[in-house]
Rosetta silent file (secondary structure, phi, psi, omega in degrees, C-alpha in Angstrom):
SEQUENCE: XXXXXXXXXXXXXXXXXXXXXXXXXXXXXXXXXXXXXXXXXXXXXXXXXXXXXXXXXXXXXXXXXXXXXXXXXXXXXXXXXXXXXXXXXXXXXXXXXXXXXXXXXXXXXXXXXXXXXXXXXXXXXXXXXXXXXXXXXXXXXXXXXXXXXXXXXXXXXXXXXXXXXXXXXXXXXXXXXXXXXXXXXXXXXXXXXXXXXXXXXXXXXXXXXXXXXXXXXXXXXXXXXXXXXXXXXXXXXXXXXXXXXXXXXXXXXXX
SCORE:     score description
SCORE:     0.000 S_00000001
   1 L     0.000  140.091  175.834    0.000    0.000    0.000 S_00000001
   2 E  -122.349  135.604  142.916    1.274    3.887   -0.860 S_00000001
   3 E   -87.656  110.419  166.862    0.121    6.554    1.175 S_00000001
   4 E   -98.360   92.884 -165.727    0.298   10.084   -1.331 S_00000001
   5 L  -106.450  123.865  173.776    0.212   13.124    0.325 S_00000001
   6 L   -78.778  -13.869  151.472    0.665   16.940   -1.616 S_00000001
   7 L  -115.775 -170.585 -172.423    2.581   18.268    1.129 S_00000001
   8 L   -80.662  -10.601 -176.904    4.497   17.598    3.560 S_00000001
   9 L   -83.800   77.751 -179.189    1.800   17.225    6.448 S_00000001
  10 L   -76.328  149.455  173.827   -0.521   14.030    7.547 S_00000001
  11 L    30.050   69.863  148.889   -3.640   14.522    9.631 S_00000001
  12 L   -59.496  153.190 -173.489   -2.996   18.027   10.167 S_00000001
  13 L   102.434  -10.879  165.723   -4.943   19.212   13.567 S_00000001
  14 L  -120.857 -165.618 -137.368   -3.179   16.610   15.554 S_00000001
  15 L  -107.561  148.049 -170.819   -0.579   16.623   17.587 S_00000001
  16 H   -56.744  -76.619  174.569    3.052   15.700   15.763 S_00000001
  17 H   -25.043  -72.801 -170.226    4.463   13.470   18.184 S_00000001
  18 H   -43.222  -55.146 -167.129    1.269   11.319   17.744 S_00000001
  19 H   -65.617  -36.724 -157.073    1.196   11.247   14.113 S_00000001
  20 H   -73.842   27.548  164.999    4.993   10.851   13.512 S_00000001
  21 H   -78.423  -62.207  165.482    4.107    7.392   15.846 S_00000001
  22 H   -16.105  -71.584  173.424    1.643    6.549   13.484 S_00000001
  23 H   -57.609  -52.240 -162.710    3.733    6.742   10.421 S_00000001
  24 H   -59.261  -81.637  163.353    6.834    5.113   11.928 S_00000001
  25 H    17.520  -74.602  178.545    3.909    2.307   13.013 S_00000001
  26 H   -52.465  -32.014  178.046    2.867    2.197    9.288 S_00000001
  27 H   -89.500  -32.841  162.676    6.239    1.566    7.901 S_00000001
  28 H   -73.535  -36.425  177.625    7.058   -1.112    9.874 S_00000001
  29 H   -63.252  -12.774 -163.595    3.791   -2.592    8.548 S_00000001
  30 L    82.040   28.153  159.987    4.840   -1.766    4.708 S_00000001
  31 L   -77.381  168.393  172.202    3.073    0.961    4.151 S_00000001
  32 E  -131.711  155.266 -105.433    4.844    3.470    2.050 S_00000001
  33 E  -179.974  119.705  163.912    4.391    7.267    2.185 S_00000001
  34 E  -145.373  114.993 -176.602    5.337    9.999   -0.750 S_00000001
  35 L   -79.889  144.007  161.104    5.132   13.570    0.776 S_00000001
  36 L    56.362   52.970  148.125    4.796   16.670   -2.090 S_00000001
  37 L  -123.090  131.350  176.645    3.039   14.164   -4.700 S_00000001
  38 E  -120.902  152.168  165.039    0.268   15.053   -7.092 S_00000001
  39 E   -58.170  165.988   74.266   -1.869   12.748   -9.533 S_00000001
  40 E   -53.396  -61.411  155.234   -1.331   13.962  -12.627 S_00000001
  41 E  -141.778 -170.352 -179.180   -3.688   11.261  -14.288 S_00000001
  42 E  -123.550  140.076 -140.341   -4.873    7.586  -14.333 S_00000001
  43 E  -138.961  103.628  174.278   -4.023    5.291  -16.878 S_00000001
  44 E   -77.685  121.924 -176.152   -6.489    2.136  -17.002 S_00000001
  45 L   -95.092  130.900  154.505   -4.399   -1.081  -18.374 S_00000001
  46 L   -24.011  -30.392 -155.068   -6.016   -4.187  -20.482 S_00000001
  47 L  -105.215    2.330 -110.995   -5.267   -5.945  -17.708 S_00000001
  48 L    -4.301   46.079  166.762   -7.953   -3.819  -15.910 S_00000001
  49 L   -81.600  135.028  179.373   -4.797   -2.519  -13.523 S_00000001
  50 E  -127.128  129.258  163.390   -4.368    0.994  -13.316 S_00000001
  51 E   -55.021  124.011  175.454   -0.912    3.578  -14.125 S_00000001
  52 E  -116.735   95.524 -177.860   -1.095    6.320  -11.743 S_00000001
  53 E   -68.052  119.727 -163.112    0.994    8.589  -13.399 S_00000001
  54 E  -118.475  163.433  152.227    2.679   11.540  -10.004 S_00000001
  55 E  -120.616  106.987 -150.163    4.278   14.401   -9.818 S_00000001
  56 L   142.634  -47.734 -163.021    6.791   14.208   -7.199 S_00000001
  57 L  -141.522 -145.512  140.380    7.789   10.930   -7.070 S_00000001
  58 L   -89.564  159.265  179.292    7.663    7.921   -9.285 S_00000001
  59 L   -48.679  155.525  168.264    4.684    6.272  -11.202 S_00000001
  60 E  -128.327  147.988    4.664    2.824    3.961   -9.194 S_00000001
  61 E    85.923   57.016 -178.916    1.341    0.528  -10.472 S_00000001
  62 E  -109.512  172.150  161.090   -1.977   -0.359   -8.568 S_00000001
  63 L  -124.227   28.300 -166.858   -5.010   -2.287   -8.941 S_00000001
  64 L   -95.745    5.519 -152.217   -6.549    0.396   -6.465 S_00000001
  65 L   -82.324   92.961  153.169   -7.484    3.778   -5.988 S_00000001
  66 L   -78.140  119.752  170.837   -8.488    5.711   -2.787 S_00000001
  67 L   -94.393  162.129 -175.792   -9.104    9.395   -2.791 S_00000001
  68 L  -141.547  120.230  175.686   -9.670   11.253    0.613 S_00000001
  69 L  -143.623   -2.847  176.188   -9.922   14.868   -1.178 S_00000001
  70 L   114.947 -169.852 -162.933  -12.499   16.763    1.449 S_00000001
  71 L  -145.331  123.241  164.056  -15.869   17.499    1.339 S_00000001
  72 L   -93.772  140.504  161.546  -17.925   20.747   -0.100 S_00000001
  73 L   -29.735  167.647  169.373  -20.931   22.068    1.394 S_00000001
  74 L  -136.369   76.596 -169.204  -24.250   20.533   -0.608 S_00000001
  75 L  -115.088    1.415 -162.837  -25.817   24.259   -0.669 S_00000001
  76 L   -91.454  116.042  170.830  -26.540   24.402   -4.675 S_00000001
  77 L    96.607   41.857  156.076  -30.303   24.399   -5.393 S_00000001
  78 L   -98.694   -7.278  171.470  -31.277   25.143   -1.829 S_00000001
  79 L   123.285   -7.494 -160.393  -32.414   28.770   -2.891 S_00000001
  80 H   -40.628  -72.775  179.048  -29.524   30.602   -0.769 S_00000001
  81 H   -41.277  -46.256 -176.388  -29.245   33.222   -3.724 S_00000001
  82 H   -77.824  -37.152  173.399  -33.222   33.658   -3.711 S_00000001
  83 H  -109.811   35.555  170.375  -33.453   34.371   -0.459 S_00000001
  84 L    76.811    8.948  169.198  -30.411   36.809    0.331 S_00000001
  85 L   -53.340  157.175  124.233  -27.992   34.069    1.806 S_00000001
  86 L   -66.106  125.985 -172.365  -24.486   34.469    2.088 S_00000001
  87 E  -117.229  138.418 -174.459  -22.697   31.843    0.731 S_00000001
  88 L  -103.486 -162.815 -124.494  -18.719   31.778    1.092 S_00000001
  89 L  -119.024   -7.497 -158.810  -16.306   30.551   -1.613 S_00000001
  90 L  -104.968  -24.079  179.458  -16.774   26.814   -0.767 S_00000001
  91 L   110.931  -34.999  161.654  -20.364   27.328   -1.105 S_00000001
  92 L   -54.375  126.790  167.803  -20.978   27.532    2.992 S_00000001
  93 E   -67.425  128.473 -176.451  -24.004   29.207    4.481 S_00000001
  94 L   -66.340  168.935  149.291  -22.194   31.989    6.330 S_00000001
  95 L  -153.670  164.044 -177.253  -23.657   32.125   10.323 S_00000001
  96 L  -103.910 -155.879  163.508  -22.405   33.784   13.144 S_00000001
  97 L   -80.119    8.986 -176.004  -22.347   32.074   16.682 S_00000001
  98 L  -120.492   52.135 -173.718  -25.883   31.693   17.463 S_00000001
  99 L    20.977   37.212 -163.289  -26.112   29.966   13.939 S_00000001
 100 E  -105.214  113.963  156.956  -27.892   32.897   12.411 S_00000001
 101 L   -38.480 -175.475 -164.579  -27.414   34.158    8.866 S_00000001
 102 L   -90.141  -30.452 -175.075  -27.382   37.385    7.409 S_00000001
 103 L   -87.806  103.944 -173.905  -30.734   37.156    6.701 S_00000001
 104 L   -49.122   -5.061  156.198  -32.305   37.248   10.253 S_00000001
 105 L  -105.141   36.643  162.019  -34.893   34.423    9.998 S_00000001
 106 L  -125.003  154.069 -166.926  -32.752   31.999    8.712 S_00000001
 107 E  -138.513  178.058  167.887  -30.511   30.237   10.333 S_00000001
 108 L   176.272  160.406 -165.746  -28.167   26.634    9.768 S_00000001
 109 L  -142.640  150.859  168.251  -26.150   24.204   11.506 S_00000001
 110 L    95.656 -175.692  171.441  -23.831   21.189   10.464 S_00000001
 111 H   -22.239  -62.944 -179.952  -21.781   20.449    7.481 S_00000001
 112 H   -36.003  -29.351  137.756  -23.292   23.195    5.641 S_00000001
 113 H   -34.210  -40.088 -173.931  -21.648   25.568    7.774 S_00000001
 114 L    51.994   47.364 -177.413  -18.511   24.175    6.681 S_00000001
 115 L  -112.978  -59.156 -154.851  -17.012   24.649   10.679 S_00000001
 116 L   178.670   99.159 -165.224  -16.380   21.386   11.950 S_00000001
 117 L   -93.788   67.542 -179.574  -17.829   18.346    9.546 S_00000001
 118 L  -146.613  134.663 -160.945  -18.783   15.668   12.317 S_00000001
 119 H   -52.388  -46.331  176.286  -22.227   14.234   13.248 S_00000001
 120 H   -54.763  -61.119  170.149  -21.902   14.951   17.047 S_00000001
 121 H   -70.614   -9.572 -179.115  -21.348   18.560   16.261 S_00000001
 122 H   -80.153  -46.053  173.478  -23.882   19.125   13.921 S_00000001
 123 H   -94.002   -9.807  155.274  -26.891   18.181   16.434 S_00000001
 124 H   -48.446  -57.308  148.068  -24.734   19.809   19.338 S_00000001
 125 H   -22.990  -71.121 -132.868  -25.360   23.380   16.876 S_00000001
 126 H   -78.741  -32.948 -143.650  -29.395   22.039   16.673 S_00000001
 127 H   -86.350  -32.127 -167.924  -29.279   21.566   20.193 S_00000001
 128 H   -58.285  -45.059 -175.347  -27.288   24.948   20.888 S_00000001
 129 H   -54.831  -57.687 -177.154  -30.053   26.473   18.249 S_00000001
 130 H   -80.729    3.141  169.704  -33.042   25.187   19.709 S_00000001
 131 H   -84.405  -69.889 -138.421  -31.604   26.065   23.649 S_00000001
 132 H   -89.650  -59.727  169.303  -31.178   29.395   23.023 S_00000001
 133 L   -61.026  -17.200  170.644  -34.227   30.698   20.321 S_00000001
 134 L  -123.587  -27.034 -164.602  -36.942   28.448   21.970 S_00000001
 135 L  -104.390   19.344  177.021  -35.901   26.889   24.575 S_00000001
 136 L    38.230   59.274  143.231  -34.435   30.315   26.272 S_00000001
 137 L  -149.231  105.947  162.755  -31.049   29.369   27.867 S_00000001
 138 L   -27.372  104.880 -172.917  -28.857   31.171   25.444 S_00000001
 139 L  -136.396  126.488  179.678  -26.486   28.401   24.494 S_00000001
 140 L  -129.330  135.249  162.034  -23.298   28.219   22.123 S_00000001
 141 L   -57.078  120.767 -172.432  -20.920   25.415   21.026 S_00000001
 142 L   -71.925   64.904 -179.141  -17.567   25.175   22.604 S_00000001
 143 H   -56.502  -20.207  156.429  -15.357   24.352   19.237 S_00000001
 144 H   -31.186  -39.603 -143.924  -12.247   24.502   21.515 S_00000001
 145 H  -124.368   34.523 -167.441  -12.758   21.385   23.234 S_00000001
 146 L   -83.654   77.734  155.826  -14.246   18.870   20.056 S_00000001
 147 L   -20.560  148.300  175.722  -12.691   15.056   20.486 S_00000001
 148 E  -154.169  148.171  160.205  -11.513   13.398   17.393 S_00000001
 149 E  -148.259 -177.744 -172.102  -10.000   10.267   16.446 S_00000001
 150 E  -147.659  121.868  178.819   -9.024    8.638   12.810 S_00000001
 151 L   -85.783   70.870  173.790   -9.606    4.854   13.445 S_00000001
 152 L   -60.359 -156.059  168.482   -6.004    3.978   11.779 S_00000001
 153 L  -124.733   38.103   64.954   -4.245    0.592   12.757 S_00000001
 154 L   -99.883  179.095  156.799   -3.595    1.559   16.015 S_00000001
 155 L   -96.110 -177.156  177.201   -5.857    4.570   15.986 S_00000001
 156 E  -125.651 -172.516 -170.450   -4.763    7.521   17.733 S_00000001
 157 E   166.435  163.232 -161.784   -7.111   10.741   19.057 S_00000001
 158 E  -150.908 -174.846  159.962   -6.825   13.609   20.596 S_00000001
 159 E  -167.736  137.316  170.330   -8.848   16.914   22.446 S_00000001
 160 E   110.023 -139.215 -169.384   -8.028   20.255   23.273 S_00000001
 161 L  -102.474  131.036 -171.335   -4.800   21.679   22.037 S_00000001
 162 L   -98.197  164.180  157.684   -1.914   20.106   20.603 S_00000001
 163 H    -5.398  -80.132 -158.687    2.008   20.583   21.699 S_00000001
 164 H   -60.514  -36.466 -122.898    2.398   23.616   18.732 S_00000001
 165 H  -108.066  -51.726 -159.259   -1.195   24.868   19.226 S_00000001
 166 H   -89.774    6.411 -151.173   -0.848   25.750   23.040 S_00000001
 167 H   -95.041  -69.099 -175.942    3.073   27.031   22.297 S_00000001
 168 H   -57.798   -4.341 -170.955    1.332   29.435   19.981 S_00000001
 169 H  -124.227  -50.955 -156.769   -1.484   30.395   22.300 S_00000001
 170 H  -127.444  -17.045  161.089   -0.556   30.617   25.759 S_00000001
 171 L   119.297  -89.757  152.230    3.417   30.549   25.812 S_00000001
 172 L   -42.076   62.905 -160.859    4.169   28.651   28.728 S_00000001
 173 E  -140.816  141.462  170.977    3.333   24.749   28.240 S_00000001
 174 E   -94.352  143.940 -171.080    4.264   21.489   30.065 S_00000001
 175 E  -136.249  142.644  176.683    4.200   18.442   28.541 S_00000001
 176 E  -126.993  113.293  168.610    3.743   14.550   30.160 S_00000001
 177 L  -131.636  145.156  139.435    3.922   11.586   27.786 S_00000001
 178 L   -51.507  105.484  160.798    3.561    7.881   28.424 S_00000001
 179 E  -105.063  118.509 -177.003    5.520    5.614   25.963 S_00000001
 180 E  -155.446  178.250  176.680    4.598    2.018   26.714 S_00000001
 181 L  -129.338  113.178  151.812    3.630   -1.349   25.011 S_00000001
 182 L    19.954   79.576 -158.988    0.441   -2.713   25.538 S_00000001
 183 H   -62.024  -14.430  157.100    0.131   -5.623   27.727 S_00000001
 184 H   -43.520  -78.092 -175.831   -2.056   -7.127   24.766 S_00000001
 185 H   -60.008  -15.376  164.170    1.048   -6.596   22.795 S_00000001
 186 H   -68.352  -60.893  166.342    3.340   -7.954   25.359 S_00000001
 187 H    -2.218  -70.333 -171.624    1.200  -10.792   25.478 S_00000001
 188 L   -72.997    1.283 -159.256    1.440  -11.388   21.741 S_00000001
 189 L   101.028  -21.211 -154.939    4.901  -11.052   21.174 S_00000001
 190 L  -114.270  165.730 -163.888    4.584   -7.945   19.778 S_00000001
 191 L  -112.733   10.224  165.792    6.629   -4.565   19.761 S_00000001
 192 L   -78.669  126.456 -164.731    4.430   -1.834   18.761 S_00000001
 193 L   -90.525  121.947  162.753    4.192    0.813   21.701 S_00000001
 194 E   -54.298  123.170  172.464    1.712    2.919   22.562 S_00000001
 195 E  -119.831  156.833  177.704    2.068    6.703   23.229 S_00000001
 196 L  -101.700  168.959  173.999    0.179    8.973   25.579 S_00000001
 197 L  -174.989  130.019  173.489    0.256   12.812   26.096 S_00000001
 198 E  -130.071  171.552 -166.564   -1.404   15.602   28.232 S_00000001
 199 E  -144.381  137.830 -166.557   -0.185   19.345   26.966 S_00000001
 200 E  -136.264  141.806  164.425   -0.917   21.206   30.427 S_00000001
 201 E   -57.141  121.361  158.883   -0.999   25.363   30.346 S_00000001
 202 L   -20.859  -88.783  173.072    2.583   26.360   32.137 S_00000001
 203 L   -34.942  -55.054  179.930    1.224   28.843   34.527 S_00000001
 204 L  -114.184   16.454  179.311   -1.828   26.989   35.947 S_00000001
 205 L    96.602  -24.346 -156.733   -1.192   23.561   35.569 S_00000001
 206 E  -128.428  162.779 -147.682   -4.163   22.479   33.734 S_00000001
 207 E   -85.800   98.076 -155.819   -4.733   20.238   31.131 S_00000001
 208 E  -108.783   24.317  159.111   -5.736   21.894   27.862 S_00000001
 209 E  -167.327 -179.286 -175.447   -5.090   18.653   25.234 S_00000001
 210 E  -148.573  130.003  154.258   -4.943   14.515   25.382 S_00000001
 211 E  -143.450  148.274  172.160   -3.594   12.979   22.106 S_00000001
 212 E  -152.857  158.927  173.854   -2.926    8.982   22.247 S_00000001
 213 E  -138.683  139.178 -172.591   -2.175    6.440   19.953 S_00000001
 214 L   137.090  144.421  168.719   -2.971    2.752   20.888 S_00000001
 215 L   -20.117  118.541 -179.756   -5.309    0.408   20.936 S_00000001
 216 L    57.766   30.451  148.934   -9.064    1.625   21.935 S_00000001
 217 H   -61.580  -23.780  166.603   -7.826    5.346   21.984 S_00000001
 218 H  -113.230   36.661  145.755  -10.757    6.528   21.125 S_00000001
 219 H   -70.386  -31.489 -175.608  -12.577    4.647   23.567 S_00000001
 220 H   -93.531  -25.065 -171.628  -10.698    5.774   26.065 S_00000001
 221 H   -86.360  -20.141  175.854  -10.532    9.715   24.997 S_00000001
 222 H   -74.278    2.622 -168.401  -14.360   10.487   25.259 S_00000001
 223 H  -106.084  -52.846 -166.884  -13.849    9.696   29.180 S_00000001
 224 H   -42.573  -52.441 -170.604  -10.652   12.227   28.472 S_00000001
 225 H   -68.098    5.482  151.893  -12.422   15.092   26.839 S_00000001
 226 H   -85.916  -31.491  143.543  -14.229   15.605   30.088 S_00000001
 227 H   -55.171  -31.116 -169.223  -11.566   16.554   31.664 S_00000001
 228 H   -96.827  -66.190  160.260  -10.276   18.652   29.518 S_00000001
 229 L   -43.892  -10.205 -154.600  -13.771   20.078   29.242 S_00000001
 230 L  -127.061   -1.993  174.175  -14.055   20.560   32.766 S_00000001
 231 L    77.238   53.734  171.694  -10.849   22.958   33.121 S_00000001
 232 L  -116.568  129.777 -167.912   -9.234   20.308   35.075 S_00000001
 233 E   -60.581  174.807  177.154   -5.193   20.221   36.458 S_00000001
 234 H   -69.810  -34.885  176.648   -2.712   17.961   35.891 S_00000001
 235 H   -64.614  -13.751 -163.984   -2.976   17.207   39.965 S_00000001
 236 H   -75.535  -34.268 -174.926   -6.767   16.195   39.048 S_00000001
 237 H   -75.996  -26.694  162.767   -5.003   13.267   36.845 S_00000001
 238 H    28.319 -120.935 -150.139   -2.961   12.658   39.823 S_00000001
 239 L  -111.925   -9.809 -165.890   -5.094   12.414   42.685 S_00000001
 240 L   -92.425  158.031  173.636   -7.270    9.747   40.459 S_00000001
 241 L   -74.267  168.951  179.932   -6.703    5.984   41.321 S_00000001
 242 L  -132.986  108.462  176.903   -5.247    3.835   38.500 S_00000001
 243 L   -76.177  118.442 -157.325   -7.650    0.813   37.213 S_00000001
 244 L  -125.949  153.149   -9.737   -4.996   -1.516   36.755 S_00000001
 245 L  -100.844  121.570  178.022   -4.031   -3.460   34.623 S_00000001
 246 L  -116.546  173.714 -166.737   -5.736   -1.006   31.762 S_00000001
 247 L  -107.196  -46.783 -118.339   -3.996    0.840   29.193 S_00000001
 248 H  -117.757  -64.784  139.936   -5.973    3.922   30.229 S_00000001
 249 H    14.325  -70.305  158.243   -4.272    3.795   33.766 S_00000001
 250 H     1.717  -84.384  169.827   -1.361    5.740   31.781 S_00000001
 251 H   -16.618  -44.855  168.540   -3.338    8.676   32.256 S_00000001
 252 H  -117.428   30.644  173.209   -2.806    9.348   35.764 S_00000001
 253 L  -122.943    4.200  179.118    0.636    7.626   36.245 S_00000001
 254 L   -79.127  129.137  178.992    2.729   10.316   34.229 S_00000001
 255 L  -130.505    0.000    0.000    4.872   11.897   36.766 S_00000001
């Protein structure tokens, strides 16, 4: 398998450390990776095999293709133009933070918005909509604090603020990581290692990101992101007991 990337960057939005785990992870499996490569076309073979003719790198030879290329809004023929929307360059209904358009009775939430294209946030926005115009406690979505994970092989996840992200924001920052191997993977024989992370604000101690890589990270990070939601210190991770023997245990054993 080749992984083809046009720059130099995978799964930007997460935290470095994690991803360059990831990759090394992937390369021991035999994937391969070409950074600063473009398609130029696709070349279908008799053989039904298809020439992927790059820029960058060398031709590749598959019988294969996956694209990952993004997502557009799906705003064309809803009327946007007929009724005075804004529309932005992508085709996103513009909104402010109370999901309200330019035109004051219309409003939208979700993909369309083109903010943050995940099913959880899209009815958090309904519910934030429907708090605050009907159900009258004035309510807005926290986009700071949004879990994520990419179910790779392991997967990793993360929440809050990565390493560079809090460097760039607040100045000060502490870092904790856990490097360890699985006892599943001890178990098996095997030598891929898990990593851990909290990114903690200098000054007060508390824990503004999570990122992991490992088995059932993002099983384990939706328990995280409450913490993290909750403003809570690095002493909070502590002061917690350790459910042993868990993978998740990590978490409050970084000293």
């Amino acid at each position: 398998m080749t992984l083809v990337n046009r720059t130099d960057v995978l799964l930007r939005g997460y935290d470095q450390q994690v991803v360059d785990r990831l990759i090394q992870i992937s390369i021991r499996k035999g994937i391969e990776f070409k950074f600063h490569a473009t398609i130029e076309a696709i070349e279908k073979r008799n053989d039904g095999s298809l020439h992927v003719r790059m820029t960058g790198c060398d031709d590749i030879h598959t019988d294969q293709i996956l694209f990952a290329v993004g997502r557009q809004p799906n705003t064309e023929g809803l009327g946007c133009d007929a009724a005075g929307v804004d529309v932005g360059e992508k085709g996103e209904i513009k909104v402010d933070a109370d999901n309200r358009t330019n035109v004051p009775s219309i409003f939208a939430v979700g993909d369309v918005t083109n903010r943050v294209q995940l099913t959880p946030v899209a009815i958090r926005e309904g519910q934030a909509f429907a708090d605050t115009f009907f159900g009258k406690k004035p309510h807005q979505v926290d986009y700071d604090c949004i879990p994520s994970a990419v179910f790779s092989h392991p997967p990793l996840a993360g929440v809050g603020m990565t390493e560079g992200q809090a460097r760039n924001r607040l100045g000060t920052v502490k870092t904790f990581t856990s490097d360890f191997r699985p006892m599943k993977n001890v178990l098996a024989g095997r030598n891929e290692r898990s990593l851990y992370k909290l990114v903690l604000d200098g000054e007060t101690d508390r824990v503004v990101g999570v990122h992991m890589i490992g088995p059932d990270a993002p099983e384990i990070m939706q328990a995280a992101a409450i913490a993290v939601k909750a403003r809570l210190k690095k002493s909070d991770f502590d002061a917690t007991v350790a459910l042993h023997p868990t993978m998740s245990e990590e978490l409050v054993l970084m000293r």
